[in-house]
GUMAR-879706 format. One record per residue (C-alpha): x, y, z. Coordinates in steps of 0.25 Angstrom, whole numbers, plus 5000, padded with zeros to 4 digits. Each point is the difference from the previous one (the first is absolute). Layout:
GUMAR-879706
     X     Y     Z
     X     Y     Z
...
end
This chain:
GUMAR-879706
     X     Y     Z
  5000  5000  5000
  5005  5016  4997
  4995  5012  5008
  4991  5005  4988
  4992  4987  5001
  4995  5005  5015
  4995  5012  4996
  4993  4994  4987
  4993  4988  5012
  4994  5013  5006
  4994  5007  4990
  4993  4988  4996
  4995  4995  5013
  4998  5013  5007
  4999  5010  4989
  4991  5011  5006
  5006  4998  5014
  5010  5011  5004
  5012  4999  4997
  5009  5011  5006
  4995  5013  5006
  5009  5012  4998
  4999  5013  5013
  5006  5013  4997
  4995  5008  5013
  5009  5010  4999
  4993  5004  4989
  4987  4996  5007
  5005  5012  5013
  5003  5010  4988
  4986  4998  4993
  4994  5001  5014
  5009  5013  5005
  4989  5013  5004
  4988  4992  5002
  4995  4994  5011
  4996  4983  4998
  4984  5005  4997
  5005  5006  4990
  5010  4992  4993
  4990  4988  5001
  4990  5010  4991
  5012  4999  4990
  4996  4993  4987
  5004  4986  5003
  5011  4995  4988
  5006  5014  5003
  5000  4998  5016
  5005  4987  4996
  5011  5002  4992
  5010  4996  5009
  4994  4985  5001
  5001  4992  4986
  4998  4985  4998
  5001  4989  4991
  4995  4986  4998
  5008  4986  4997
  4992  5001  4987
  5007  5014  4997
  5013  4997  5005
  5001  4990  4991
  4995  5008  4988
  5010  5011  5004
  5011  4991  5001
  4997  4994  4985
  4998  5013  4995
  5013  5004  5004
  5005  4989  4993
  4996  5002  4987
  5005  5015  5000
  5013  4992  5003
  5000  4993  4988
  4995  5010  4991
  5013  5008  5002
  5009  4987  5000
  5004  4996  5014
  5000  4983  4999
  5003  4992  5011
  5013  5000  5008
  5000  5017  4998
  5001  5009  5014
  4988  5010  5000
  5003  5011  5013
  4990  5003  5009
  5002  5014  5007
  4987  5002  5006
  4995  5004  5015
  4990  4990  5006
  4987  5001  4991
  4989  4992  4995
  5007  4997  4988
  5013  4995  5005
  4996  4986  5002
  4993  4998  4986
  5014  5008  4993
  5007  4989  5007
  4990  4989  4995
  5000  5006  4985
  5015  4999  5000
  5001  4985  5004
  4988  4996  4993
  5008  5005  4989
  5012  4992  5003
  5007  5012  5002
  5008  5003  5013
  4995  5011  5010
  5012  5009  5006
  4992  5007  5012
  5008  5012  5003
  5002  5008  5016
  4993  5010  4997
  5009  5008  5009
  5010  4997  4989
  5006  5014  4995
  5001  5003  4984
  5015  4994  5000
  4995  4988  5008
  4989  4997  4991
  5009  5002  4989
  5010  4990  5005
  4989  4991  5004
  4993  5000  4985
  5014  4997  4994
  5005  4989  5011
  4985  4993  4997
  5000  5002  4985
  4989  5005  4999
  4993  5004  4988
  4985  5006  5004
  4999  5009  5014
  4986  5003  5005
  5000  5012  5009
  4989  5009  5008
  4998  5015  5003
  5010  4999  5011
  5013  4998  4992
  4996  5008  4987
  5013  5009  5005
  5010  4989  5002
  4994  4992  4989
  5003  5013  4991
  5014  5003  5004
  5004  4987  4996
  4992  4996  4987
  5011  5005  4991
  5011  4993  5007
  4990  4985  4999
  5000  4997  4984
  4998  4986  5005
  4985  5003  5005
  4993  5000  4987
  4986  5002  5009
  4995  5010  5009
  4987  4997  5005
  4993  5010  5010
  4990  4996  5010
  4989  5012  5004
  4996  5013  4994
  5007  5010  4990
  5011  4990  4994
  5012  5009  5001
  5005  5002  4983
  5012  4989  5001
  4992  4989  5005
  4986  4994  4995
  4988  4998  5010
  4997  4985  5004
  4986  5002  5002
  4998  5005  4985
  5006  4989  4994
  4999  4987  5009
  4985  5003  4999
  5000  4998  4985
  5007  4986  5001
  4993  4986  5001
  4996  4996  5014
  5002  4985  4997
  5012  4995  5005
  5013  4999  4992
  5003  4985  4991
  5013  4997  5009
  5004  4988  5007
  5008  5004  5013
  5008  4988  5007
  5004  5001  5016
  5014  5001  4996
  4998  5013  4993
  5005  5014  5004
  4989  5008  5005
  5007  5013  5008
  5011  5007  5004
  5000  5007  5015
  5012  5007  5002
  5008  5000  5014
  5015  5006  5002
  5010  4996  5008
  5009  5007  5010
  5005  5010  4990
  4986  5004  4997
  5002  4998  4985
  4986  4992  4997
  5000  4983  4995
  4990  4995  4989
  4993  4990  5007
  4995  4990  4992
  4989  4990  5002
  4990  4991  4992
  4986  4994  5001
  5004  4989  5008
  5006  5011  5011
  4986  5008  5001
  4991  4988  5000
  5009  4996  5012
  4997  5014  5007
  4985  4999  4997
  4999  4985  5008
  5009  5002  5010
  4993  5014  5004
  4987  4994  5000
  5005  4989  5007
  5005  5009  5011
  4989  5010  5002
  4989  4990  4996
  4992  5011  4992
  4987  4992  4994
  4991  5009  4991
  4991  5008  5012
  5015  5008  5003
  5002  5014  4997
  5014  5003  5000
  5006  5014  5003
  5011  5005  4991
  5009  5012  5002
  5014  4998  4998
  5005  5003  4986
  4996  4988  4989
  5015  5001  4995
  5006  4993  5011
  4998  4986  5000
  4996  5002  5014
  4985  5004  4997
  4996  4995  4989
  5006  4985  5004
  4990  5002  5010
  4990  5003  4992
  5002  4988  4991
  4992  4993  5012
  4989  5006  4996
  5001  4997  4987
  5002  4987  5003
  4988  4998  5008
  4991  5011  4991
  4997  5007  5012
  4999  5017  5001
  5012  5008  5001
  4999  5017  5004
  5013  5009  4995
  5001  5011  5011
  5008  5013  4994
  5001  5005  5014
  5006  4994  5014
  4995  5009  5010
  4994  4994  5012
  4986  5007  4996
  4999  4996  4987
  5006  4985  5003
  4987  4998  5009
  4992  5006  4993
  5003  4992  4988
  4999  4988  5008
  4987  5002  5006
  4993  5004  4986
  5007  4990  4993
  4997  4987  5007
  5016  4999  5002
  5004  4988  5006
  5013  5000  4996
  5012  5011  5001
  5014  4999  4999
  5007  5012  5008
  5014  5005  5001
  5006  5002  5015
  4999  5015  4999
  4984  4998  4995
  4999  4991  5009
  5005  5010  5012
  4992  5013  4993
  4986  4992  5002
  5004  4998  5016
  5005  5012  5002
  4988  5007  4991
  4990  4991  5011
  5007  5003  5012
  5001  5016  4998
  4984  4999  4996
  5004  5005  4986
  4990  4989  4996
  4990  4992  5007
  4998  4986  4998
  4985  4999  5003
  4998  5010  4987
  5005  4988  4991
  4994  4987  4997
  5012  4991  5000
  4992  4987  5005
  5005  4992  4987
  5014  5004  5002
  5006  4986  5003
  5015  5000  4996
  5012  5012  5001
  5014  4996  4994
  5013  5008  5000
  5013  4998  4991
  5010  5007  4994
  5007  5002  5014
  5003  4995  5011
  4989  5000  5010
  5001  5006  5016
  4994  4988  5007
  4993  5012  5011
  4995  5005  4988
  4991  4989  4996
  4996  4999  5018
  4996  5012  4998
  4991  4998  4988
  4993  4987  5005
  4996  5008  5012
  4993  5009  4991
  4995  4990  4989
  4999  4986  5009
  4995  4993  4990
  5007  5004  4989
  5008  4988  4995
  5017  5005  4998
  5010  4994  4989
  5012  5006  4993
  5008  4995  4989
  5013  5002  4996
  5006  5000  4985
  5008  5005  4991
  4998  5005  4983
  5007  4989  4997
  4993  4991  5006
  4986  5006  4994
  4999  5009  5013
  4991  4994  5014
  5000  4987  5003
  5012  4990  4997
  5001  5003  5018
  4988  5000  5006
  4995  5002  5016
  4987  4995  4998
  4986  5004  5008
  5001  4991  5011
  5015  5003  5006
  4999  5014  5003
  5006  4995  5015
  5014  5001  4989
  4998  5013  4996
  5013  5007  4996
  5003  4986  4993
  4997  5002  4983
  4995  4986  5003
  5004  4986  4992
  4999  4998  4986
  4990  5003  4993
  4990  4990  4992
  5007  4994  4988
  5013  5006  5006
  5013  4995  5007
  5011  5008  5008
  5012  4998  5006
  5010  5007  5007
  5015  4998  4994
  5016  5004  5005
  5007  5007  4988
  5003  4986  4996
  4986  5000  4996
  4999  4987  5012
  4987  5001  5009
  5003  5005  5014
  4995  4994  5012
  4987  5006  5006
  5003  5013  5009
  5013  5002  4990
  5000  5014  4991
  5001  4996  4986
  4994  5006  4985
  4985  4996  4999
  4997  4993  4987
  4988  4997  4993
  4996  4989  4990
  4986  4998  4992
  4993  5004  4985
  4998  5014  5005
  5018  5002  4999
  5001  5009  4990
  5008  4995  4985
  5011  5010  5000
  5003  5014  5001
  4997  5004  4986
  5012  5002  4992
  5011  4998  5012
  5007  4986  5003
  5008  5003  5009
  4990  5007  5009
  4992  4987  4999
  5011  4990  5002
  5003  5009  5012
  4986  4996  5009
  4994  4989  4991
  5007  4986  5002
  4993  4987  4997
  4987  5006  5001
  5000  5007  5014
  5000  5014  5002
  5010  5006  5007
  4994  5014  5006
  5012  5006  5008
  4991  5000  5012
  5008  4996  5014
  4990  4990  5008
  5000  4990  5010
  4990  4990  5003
  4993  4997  5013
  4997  4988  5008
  4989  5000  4994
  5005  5001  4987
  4993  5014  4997
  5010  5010  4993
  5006  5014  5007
  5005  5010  4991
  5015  5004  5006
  5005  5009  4990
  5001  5004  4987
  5013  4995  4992
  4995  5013  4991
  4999  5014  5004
  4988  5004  4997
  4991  5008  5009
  4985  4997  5000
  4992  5010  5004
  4985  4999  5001
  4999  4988  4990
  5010  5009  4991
  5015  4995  4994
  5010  5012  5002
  5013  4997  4994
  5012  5006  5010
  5009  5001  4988
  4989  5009  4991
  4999  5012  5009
  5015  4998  5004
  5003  5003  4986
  4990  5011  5001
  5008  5008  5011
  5013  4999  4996
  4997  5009  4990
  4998  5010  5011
  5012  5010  4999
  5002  5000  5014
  5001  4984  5002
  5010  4993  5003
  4995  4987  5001
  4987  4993  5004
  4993  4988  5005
  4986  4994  5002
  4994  4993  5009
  4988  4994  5005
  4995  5005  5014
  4990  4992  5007
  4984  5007  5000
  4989  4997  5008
  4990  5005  4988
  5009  4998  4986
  5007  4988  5005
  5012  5005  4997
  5003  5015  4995
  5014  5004  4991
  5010  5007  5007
  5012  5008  4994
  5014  4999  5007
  5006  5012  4992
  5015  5005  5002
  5003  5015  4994
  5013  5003  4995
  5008  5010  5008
  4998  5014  4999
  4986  5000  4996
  4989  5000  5007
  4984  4995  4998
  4989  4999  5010
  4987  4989  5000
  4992  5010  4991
  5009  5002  4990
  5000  4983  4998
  4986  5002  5001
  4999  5010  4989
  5008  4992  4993
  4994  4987  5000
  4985  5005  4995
  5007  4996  4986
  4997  4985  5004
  4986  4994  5000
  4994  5004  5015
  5003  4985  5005
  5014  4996  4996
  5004  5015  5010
  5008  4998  5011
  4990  5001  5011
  5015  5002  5011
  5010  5008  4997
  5013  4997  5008
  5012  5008  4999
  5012  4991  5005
  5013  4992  4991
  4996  4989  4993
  5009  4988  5002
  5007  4991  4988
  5007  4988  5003
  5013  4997  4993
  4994  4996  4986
  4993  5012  4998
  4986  4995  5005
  4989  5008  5010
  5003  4992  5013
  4983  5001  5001
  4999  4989  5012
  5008  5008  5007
  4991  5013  4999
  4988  4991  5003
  5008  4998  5013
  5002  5014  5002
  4987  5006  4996
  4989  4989  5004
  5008  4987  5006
  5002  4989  4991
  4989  4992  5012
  4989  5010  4998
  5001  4999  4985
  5000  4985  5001
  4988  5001  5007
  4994  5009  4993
  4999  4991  4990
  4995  4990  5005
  4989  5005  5006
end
């Protein structure tokens, strides 16, 4: 079986059933801003609810072969890579659908990605179409003379910009029957990009077989049956949420894609919606506590009776985090998963609902998985020893795309190698130690030390720097930036401040430290030891796991 076929079950068994439910309520709050709710309710009603579109398994599937078809009037044949740069939408998931129906690979792009990075992206991937919205018209522009590669431009939403041609004017003119294409499990279906310690992203490949896996093991781990509503707000880019998403594909159940994560308009969502599912990060998680306890919001103003399962991933989880939220929500049940892009993102580690007495474990392997824990000799450790966590199962990723030697560096005779330090306990549930890599993830978000070191070097008044991750009760962890100015000049936290608004807002050092940053003889940041200095090498570890 391939993915497409999921989508096509569906549609044919449940065709005017809802399919996916998309909530813009920052547009809702702007519509409603000067009147008071009596009013707003005598709105006209498809004006009032403008910021709530839906659509059916029926039209997702009609969307998604409509998509197709444009695909192959302009040339794209199976085994091309189509781009998608796209903020969560109701036409995300049918975009991505269209491209794989047609055989084609879908590249989703970070939608954080500036105008060099997309660039860098769309030539890494190879690919030859980009899809884009209203959000990226800028970087989109800065760049289209420098992409002779993209020989389509397609724009999703109003008032196509001139170098581009609008998506809903031409899909709507193609066939709604699906494309005359025989897909195998072994097929390339997507390309989810990651980076390494040095920030520079990885084409990550995977085929049918990897996304099928995701789609069973997530069902199989959440047990989503067709009366779930599942509450989506992290981007659909990242494997993250949309792998968790493919449970509800899988079990044709209702999914609602939230383009807001304040508190309010979580549990407002919830309780209108019928949510019975939501997968929150840590600081989402802390906002809605803290939003309860100062009164912000109420719970009795919300109907949140069906609300049966919260899951977290992306970053380690505070175990008083979690007491704190079963006080408030006793009969929520709890789970977390942990993954990585390579492994088509949650699941290939998995806590499960019934041990949340483990919780700052990321649990044991996951439904079709295996792990293990190896010595730099790749040999297992014995339980309680540090080792680097592997993974094994159909979900491992084939290759990064156009890079051996990356690939020969973490895959070895079909297991994962995630540069993950872990130790098992006597249980034989898995403890995240440390990270062999430097990356900082704060708030479900990758920051790569080495981008914004480079960045501040170009500071005139550096002489060197450093970044490390600090320990936060809200973000997880939060970048900080060890910075050493040469003699005789002289700079102050504003003026790094100042400086750094050039980066996207969530790669900025949120501390600046002033203070020499040690090298050890070959040249190389002696980090472990400014995670003794500033944090303590013990907090950090557990921080980490808990």
């Amino acid at each position: 079986m391939v993915i497409t076929e999921l989508l096509t079950r569906n549609a044919d068994l449940y065709a005017q059933e809802v399919a996916l439910v998309e909530i813009n309520p920052d547009k809702e709050d702007k519509d409603k801003k000067g009147t008071t709710w009596k009013e707003y309710q005598l709105v006209e009603p498809n004006a009032r609810n403008s910021y709530r579109r839906e659509m059916t398994w029926y039209e997702f599937e009609k969307k998604a072969n409509r998509f197709a078809n444009l695909l192959s009037t302009r040339g794209i044949k199976k085994g091309d890579k189509v781009a998608i740069l796209l903020m969560n939408c109701l036409e995300w998931l049918p975009i991505y659908f269209g491209i794989l129906k047609m055989g084609a690979i879908a590249v989703p792009l970070n939608y954080r990605y500036t105008a060099d990075e997309i660039k860098y992206c769309l030539e890494l991937s190879e690919s030859v179409t980009l899809i884009f919205g209203p959000e990226f018209i800028g970087r989109v522009e800065a760049i289209e003379d420098q992409i002779p590669q993209i020989k389509n431009l397609f724009f999703v939403g109003e008032d196509t910009p001139s170098f581009a041609e609008s998506y809903d004017e031409l899909s709507i003119l193609c066939s709604s029957r699906a494309p005359s294409l025989r897909l195998l499990p072994e097929d390339d279906a997507a390309i989810y990009f990651s980076s390494g310690t040095t920030g520079f992203p990885k084409a990550i490949l995977h085929n049918h077989d990897s996304l099928i896996t995701s789609c069973m093991v997530e069902q199989n781990h959440h047990s989503q049956n067709r009366s779930d509503n599942f509450l989506c707000m992290p981007p659909l880019y990242h494997t993250g949420a949309k792998m968790h998403w493919f449970g509800s594909l899988y079990s044709g159940s209702k999914a609602v894609l939230l383009r807001g994560v304040s508190p309010r308009w979580i549990l407002e969502t919830v309780s209108k919606e019928s949510v019975s599912i939501v997968w929150l990060l840590v600081p989402w998680a802390q906002d809605i506590l803290d939003a309860i306890d100062s009164g912000e919001v109420k719970l009795e103003d919300y109907n949140l009776s069906r609300w049966r399962l919260m899951h977290i991933g992306a970053q380690p989880v505070p175990p008083s985090l979690i007491a704190r939220w079963k006080k408030v929500f006793p009969h929520h049940q709890y789970d977390t998963n942990y993954g990585l892009s390579e492994s088509i993102g949650p699941g290939c580690v998995h806590l499960g609902v019934e041990n949340i007495h483990k919780v700052g474990a990321i649990g044991k392997a996951g439904y079709l998985w295996e792990t293990k824990i190896v010595n730099e000799k790749g040999e297992t450790v014995a339980r309680g020893e540090v080792g680097e966590l592997a993974v094994k199962g159909a979900g491992v990723m084939t290759c990064y795309f156009n890079d051996p030697a990356a690939t020969e560096a973490v895959l070895r005779d079909g297991w994962l190698f995630t540069g993950d330090m872990a130790q098992e306990d006597e249980d034989g549930f898995i403890f995240l130690v440390d990270r062999k890599k430097d990356v900082i993830i704060s708030g479900g978000e990758n920051l790569y030390p080495v981008q914004i070191e480079d960045f501040l070097r170009a500071h005139n008044a550096i002489k060197d720097v450093a970044v490390i991750g600090l320990p936060d009760a809200r973000l997880g962890e939060i970048a900080a930036a060890i910075i050493e100015i040469k003699p005789d000049h002289t700079c102050t936290e504003e003026d790094i401040e100042r400086f750094c608004k050039a980066l996207p807002r969530y790669k900025r050092p949120r501390k600046i430290i002033f203070a020499d940053v040690p090298r050890n003889p070959t040249g190389k940041i002696e980090k472990p030891r400014l995670r003794e200095i500033y944090c303590g090498e013990s907090l950090v570890a557990s921080q980490i796991r808990g």
